[in-house]
C-alpha positions as CSV (number, residue, x, y, z in Angstrom):
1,X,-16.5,3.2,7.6
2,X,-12.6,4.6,7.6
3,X,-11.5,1.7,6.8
4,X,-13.6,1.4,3.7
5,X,-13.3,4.9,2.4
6,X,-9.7,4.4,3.3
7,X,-9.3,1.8,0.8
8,X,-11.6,3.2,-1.7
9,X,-8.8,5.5,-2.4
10,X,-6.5,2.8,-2.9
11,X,-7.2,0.7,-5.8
12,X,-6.2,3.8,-8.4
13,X,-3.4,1.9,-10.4
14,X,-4.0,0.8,-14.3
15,X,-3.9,-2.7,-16.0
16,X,-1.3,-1.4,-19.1
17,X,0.9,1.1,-19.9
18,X,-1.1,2.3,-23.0
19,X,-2.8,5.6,-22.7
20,X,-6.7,7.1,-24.3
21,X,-7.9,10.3,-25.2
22,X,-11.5,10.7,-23.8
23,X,-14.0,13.2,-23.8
24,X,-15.0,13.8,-20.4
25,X,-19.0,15.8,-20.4
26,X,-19.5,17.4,-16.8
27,X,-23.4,17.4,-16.6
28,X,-25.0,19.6,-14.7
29,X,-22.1,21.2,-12.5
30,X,-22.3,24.1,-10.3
31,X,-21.3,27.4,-12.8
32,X,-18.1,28.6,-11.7
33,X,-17.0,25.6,-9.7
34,X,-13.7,24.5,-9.8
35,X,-13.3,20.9,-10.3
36,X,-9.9,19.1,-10.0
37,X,-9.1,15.8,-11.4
38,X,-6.9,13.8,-9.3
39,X,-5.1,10.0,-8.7
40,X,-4.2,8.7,-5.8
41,X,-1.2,6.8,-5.4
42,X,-1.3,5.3,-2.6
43,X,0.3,7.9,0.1
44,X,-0.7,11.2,-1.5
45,X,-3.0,12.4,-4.2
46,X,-1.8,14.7,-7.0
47,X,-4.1,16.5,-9.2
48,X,-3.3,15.4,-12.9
49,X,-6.0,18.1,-14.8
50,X,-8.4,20.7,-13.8
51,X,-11.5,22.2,-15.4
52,X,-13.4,25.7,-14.2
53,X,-17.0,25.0,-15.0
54,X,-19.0,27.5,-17.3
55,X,-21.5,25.6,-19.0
56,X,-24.0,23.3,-18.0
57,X,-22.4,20.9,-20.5
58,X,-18.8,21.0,-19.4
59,X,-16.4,19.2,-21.9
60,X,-12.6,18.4,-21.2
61,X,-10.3,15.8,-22.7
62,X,-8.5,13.9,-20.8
63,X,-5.5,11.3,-22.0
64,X,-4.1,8.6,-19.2
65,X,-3.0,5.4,-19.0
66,X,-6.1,3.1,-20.0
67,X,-8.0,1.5,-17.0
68,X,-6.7,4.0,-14.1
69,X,-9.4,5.3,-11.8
70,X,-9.1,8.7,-11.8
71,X,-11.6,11.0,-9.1
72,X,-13.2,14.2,-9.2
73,X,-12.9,16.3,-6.6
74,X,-15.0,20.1,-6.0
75,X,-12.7,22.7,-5.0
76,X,-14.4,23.6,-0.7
77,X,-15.8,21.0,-1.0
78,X,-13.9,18.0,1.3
79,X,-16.4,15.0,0.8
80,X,-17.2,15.1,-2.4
81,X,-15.4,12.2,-4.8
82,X,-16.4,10.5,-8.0
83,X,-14.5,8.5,-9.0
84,X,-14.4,7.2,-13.0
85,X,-12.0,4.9,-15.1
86,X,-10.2,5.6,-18.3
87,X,-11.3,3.5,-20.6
88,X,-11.7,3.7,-24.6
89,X,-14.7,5.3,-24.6
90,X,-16.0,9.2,-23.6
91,X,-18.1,9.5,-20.7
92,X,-20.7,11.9,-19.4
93,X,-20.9,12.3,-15.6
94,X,-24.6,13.9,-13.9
95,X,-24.7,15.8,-11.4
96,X,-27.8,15.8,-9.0
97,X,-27.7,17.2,-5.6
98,X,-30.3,16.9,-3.3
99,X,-29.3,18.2,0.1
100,X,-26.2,19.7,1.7
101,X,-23.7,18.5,-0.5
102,X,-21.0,19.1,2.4
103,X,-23.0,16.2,4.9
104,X,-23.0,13.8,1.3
105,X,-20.5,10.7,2.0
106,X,-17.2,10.6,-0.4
107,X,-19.6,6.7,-1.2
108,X,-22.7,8.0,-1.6
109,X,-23.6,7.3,-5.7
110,X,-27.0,8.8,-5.5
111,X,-25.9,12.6,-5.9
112,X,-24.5,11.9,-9.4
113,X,-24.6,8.8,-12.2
114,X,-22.2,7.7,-14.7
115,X,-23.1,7.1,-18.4
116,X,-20.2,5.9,-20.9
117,X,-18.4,2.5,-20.9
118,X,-18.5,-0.9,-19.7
119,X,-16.6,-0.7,-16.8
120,X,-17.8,2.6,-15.9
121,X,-21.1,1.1,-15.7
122,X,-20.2,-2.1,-14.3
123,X,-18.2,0.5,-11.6
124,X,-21.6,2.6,-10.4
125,X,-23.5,-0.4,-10.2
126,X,-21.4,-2.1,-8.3
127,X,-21.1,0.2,-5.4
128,X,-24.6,1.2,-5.7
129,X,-25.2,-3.1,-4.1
130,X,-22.4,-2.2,-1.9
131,X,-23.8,1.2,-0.4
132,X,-27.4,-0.3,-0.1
133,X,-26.2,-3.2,2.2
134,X,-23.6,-0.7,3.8
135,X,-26.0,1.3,4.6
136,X,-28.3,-1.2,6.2
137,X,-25.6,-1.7,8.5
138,X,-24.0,2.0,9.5
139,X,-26.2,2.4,12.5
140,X,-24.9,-0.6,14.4
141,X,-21.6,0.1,13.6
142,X,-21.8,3.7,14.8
143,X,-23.5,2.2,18.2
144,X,-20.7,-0.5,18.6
145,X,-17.7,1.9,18.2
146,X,-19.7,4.3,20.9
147,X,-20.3,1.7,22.9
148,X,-16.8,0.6,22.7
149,X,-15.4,4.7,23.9
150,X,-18.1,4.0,26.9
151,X,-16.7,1.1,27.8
152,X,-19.7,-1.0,28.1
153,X,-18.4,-4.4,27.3
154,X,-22.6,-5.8,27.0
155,X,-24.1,-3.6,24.6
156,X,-20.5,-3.2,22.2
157,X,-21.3,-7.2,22.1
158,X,-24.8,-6.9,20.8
159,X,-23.8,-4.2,18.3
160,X,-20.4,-6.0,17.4
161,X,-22.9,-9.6,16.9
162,X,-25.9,-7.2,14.7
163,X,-23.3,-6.4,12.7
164,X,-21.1,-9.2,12.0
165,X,-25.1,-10.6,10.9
166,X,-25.7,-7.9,8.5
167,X,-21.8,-7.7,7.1
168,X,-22.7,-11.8,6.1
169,X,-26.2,-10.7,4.4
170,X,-24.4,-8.1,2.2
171,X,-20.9,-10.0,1.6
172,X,-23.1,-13.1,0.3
173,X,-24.7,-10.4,-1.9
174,X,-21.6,-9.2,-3.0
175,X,-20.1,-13.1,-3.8
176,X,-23.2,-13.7,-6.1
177,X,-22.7,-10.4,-8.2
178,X,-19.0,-11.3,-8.6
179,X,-19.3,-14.9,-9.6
180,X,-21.8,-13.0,-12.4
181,X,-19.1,-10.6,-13.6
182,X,-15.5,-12.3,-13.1
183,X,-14.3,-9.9,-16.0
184,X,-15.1,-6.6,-14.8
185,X,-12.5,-4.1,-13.5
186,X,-15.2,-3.5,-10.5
187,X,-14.8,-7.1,-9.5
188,X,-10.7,-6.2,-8.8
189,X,-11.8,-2.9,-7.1
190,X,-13.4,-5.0,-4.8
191,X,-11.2,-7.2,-4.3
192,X,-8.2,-4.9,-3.5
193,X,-10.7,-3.1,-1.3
194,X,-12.1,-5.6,0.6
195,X,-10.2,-8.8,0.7
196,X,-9.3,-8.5,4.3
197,X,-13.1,-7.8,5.3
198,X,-15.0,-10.3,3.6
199,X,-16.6,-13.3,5.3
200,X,-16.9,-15.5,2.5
201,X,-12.9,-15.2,2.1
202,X,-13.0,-19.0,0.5
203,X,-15.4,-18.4,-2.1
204,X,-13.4,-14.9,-2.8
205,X,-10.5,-17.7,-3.3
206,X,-12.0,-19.6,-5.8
207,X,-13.9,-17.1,-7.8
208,X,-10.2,-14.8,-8.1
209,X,-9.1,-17.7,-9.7
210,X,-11.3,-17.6,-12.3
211,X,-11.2,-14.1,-13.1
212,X,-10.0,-12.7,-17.0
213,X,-6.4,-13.3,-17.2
214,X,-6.0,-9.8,-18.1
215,X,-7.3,-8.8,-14.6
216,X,-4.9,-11.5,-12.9
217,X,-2.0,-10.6,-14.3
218,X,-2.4,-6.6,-13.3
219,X,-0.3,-5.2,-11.2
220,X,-3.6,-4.7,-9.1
221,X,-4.4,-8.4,-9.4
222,X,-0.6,-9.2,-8.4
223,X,-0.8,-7.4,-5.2
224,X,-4.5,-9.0,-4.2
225,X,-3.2,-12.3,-5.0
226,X,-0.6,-12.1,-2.7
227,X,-3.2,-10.9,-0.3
228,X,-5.7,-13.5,-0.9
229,X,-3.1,-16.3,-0.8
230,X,-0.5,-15.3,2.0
231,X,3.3,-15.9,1.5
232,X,4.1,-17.1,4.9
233,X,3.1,-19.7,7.0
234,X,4.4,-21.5,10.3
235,X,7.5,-22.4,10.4
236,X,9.0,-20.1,7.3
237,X,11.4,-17.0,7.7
238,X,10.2,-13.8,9.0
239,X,10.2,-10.9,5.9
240,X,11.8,-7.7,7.6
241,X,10.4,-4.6,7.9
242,X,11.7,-1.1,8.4
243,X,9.4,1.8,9.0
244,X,9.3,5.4,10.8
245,X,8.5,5.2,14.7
246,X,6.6,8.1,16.1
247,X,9.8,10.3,16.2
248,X,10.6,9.8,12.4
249,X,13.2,7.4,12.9
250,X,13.5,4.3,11.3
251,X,13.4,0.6,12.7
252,X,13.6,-2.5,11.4
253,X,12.0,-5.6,12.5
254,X,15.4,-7.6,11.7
255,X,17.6,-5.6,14.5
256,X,14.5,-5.7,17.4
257,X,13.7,-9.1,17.3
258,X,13.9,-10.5,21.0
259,X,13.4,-14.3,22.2
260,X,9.7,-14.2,21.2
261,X,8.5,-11.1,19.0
262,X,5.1,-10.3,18.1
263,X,4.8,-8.5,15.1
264,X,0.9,-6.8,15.4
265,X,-0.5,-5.1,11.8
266,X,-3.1,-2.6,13.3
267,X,-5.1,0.7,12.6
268,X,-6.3,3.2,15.1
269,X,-9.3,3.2,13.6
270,X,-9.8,-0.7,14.0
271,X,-12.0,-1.2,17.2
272,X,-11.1,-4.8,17.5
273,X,-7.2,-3.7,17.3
274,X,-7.5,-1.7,19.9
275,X,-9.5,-4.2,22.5
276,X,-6.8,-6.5,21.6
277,X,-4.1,-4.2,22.3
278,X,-6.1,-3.3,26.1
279,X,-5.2,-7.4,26.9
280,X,-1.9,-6.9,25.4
281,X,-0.6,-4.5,27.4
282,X,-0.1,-6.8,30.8
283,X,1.0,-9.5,28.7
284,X,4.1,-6.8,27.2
285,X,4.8,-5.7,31.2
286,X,4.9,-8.7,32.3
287,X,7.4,-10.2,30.1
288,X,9.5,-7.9,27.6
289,X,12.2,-7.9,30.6
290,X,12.2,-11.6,30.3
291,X,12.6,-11.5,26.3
292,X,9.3,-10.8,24.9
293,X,8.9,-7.7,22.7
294,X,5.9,-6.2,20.4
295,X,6.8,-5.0,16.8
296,X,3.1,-3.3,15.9
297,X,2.4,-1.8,12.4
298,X,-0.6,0.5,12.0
299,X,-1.6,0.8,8.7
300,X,-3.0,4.0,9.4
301,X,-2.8,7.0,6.9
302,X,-3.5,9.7,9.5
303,X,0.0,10.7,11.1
304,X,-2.0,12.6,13.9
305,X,-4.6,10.1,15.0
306,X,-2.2,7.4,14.8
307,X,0.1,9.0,17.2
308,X,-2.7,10.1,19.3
309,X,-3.6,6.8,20.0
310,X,-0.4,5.6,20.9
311,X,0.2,8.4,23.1
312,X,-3.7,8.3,25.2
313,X,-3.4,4.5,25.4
314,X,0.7,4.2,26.4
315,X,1.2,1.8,23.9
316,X,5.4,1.0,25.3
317,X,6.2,-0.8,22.8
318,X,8.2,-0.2,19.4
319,X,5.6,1.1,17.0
320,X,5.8,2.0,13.4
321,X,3.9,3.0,10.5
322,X,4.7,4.0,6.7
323,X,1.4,6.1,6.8
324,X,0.5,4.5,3.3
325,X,-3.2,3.1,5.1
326,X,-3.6,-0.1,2.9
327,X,-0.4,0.6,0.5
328,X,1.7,-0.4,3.6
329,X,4.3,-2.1,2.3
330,X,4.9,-4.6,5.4
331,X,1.4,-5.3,5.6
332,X,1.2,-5.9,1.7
333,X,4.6,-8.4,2.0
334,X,2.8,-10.6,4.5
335,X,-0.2,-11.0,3.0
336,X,-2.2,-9.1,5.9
337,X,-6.2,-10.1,5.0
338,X,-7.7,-8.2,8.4
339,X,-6.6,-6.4,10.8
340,X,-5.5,-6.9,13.9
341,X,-3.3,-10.0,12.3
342,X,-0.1,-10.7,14.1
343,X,3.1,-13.3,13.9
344,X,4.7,-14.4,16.5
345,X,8.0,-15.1,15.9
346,X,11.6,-16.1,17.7
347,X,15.1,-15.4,17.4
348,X,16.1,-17.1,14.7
349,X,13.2,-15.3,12.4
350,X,11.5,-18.3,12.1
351,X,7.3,-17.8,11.9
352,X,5.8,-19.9,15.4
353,X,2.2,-19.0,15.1
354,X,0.0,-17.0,13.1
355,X,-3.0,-14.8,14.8
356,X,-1.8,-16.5,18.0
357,X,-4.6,-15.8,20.7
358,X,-4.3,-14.0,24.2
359,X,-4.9,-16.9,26.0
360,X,-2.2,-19.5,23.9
361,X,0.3,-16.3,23.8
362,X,0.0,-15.8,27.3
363,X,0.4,-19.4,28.2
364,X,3.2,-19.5,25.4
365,X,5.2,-17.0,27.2
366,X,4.8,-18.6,30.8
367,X,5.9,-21.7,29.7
368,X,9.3,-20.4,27.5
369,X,10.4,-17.6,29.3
């Protein structure tokens, strides 16, 4: 779940440099509440506006580039995020709660509705599909990642197969609502968002390419092209990548590269990463005296967890991290579509083998080194 809310917070970025005047109507508000407007660019959030409310028909005008998503955020209140676009039109936001609004999930739509423009619209309704088949699904992923802490390798399977099942049912759902609204700035949210999860990654192909030009040729739709369509492939140049280690120091890719170098885009909050990383470790023993090293980038956003995990696991080998989550720019340069993805590459920089298994890495090694 992370890993989507993670990314939720990453598609704020606009389609044009021109800028609206709206008239924002907070509906229904606690009196007295702070409420903070804020964008997110990609490491950190800044608040652009604020508004104290004192009516029950708050008004505040807002002017920013057209087509950012912009988020409102209560003041005490750490999970509560609704998120709206600038667009050229004003836009009332209700507010309904129904329970304990600090257990309410920064996803959850049902605690407040947007009325306004197009793509505001097309925005709510959107995520509303997306939370009713996300939801279907939250149990078994909460039992697989438990299951995965207690170790028991049978029952993380049957949770890890229940929802692979249910992630189909709701991505097909998702595919058929696009191909119905290939001009809507939710379609690109999407995309940027959840590229790298998606199933039906070949139908995402073909339906991006028949998206509005307009929402091609943003500067959001640049960067998920080069995610949906990689720019490297077996047998072309390594791109280099310098980020902080755990100490705050930088390193580069270029000046660590060893006879055979995996470079490993992870998360600490990816489950799969991290059973992968449990069968790399005798692998990296075995041979990094022999010429083998591990180059992993975490696209994590949570400085503590991420070294946390490195530290409790004794992951030895070189490991770096902007701390952008999904803005990583060295995940973003190679196209990364799911994580863990890893390249293995030699000497020379040269690309060898793209999400190279255990088993052929392994055998790789024995055979080379």
């Amino acid at each position: 779940m992370k890993f989507i809310l993670t990314c939720l917070y990453l598609i704020i970025t606009k389609f044009c440099i021109s800028q609206d005047s709206i008239k924002l109507s907070l509906i229904n508000f606690p009196i007295n509440q702070k409420i903070y407007i804020n964008k997110f660019n990609g490491s950190s959030t800044h608040i652009v506006d604020s508004v104290l409310i004192s009516s029950k028909n708050q008004e505040k005008i807002i002017t920013y580039n057209t087509l950012s998503v912009l988020s409102l955020r209560l003041k005490g209140y750490k999970n509560i995020y609704i998120p709206f676009i600038v667009e050229k039109s004003n836009i009332r936001i209700i507010f309904s709660i129904k329970r304990n609004i600090s257990l309410d999930s920064i996803y959850n739509t049902e605690y407040y509705k947007i009325e306004g423009g197009k793509e505001n619209i097309g925005l709510i309704n959107f995520r509303k599909l997306d939370l009713y088949w996300y939801n279907k699904i939250i149990t078994y992923i909460d039992q697989r990642d438990k299951s995965y802490l207690l170790n028991d390798s049978n029952i993380y399977k049957k949770y890890s197969d229940s929802v692979k099942f249910y992630n189909k049912v709701r991505d097909g759902k998702l595919c058929d609502y696009i191909s119905m609204h290939l001009s809507d700035f939710a379609v690109l949210d999407f995309y940027y968002r959840e590229a790298g999860r998606i199933y039906y990654v070949d139908n995402l192909k073909k339906m991006f390419l028949n998206l509005s030009d307009d929402l091609q040729s943003s500067e959001i739709g640049k960067r998920t092209k080069n995610i949906l369509f990689p720019p490297l492939k077996n047998g072309d140049h390594f791109i280099d990548i310098t980020q902080s280690d755990v100490t705050g120091k930088k390193i580069s890719l270029a000046g660590n590269l060893k006879k055979y170098t995996l470079l490993e885009f992870w998360a600490s909050w990816c489950s799969p990463c991290l059973e992968q990383f449990q069968h790399l470790k005798p692998i990296y023993n075995d041979f990094w005296s022999k010429g083998f090293s591990i180059f992993a980038v975490s696209v994590d956003d949570d400085e503590i967890r991420w070294k946390e995990t490195i530290r409790i696991n004794s992951y030895l080998w070189i490991n770096v991290s902007s701390l952008d989550g999904k803005n990583n720019q060295g995940a973003i340069s190679y196209g990364v579509l799911e994580y863990p993805t890893n390249y293995l590459i030699n000497s020379n920089g040269i690309i060898i083998k793209k999400n190279i298994s255990i088993d052929e890495l392994k055998n790789f090694l024995k055979e080379n080194l």
